[in-house]
Structure formats: structure tokens, C-alpha cells
C-alpha positions in Angstrom: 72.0 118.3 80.2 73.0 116.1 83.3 75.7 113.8 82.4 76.4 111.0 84.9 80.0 110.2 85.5 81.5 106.8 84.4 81.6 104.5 87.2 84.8 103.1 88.9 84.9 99.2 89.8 85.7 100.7 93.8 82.1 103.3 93.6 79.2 101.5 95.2 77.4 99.0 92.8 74.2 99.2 92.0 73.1 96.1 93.9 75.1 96.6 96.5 73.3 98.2 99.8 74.5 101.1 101.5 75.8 99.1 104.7 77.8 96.5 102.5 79.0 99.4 100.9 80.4 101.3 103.6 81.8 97.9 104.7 83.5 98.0 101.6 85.4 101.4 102.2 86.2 100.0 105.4 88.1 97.3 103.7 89.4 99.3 100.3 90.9 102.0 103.1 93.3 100.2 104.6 97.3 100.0 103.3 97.4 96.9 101.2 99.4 95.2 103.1 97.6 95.6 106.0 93.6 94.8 104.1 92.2 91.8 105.8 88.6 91.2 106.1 88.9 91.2 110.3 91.3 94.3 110.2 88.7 96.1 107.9 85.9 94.7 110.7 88.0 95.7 113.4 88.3 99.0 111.9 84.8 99.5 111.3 83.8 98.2 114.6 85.9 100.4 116.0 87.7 97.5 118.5 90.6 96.2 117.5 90.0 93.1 119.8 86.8 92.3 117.6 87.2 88.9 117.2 85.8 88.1 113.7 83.9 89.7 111.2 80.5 88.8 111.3 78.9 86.4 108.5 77.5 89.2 106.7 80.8 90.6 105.8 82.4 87.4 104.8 79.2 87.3 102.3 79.4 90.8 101.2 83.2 90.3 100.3 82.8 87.7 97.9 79.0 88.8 97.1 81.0 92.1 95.7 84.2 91.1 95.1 85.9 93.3 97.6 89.6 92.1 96.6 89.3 93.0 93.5 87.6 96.1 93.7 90.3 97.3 96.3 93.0 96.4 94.0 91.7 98.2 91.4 91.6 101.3 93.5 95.1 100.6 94.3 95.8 100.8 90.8 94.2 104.2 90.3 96.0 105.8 93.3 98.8 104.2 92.5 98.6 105.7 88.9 97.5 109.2 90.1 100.9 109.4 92.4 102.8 108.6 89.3 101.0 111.1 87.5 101.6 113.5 89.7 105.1 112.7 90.8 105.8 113.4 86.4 104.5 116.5 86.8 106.4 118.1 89.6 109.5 116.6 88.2 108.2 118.0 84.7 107.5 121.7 86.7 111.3 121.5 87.8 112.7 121.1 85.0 111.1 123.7 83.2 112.4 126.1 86.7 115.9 125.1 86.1 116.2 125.4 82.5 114.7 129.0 83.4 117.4 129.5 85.4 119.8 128.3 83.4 118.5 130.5 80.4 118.9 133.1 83.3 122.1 133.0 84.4 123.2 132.7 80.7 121.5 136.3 79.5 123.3 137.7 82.4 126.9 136.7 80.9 125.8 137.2 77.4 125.0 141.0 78.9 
């Protein structure tokens, strides 16, 4: 049986055409500080004189609600790190209370 995996807000709609789309990850791809519609254009482009983005990405942007999208992608990434940051801390805590258990057989012995 072929189960097809849930959707994310930031995978590619399904009205949304393949070049808006890459557009998109254009935009969602840059630091969020730095995510501008010309810096994503610029990016894309591949000149980072580009002067503007061109009509058709002002239209996809609001068409599919790019800012949004990329936030919640930020979110997620955001939430992985922390997930991921609890478990090394988690992993070094259970190696030092090894150790500790360690160190205190050998005095026990």
C-alpha cells in the first residue's frame, strides 16, 4: 500500500507551478533576516546587481503566500535544532553519569 506523506505548508502546492515553486525555495532559503523578495531574485538570477524582481515573482509571493510558508519552515528547523540540541545534551548526560557510576565501582572495589 502506497501511503503519501502529509504535506508541509513550505512543499510545493498543488496549484502552484514548478517555476513559482522553485522561486519559492529561492526565497524560503535564505537566513531570515536576510529573505527579501529582490535578494531571493538576486539569488535565483544569479546577479546580485539584478535590479528587481520581475512582476511574476511579486505575483507568485502573495499568489502563494511565500512569507508565511517560509516562516513556517523556520519554525520546523527551528524546532528540529531544538530537538536535536535535547538529545546530545540527553546522550551526555547519560556518558557522565556512566562515568560517574564508573569511577564509583572502582573505589567501591
Amino acid at each position: 500500500m502506497d501511503i503519501e506523506k502529509s504535506r508541509e505548508l513550505w512543499d510545493r502546492l498543488e496549484n502552484e507551478p514548478e517555476r513559482a515553486y522553485r522561486a519559492f525555495e529561492s526565497y524560503r532559503n535564505l537566513p531570515s533576516g536576510e529573505r527579501t523578495l529582490i535578494e531571493a531574485y538576486r539569488q535565483h538570477v544569479g546577479n546580485p546587481h539584478a535590479a528587481k524582481p520581475s512582476d511574476t515573482w511579486s505575483r507568485w509571493s502573495s499568489e502563494f503566500a511565500w512569507r508565511e510558508r517560509a516562516a513556517a519552515y523556520d519554525a520546523h528547523i527551528d524546532r528540529l535544532r531544538e530537538k536535536s540540541i535535547e538529545k546530545v545534551i540527553q546522550q551526555e548526560a547519560e556518558e557522565q553519569a556512566r562515568q560517574v557510576e564508573r569511577v564509583r565501582n572502582r573505589f567501591n572495589e
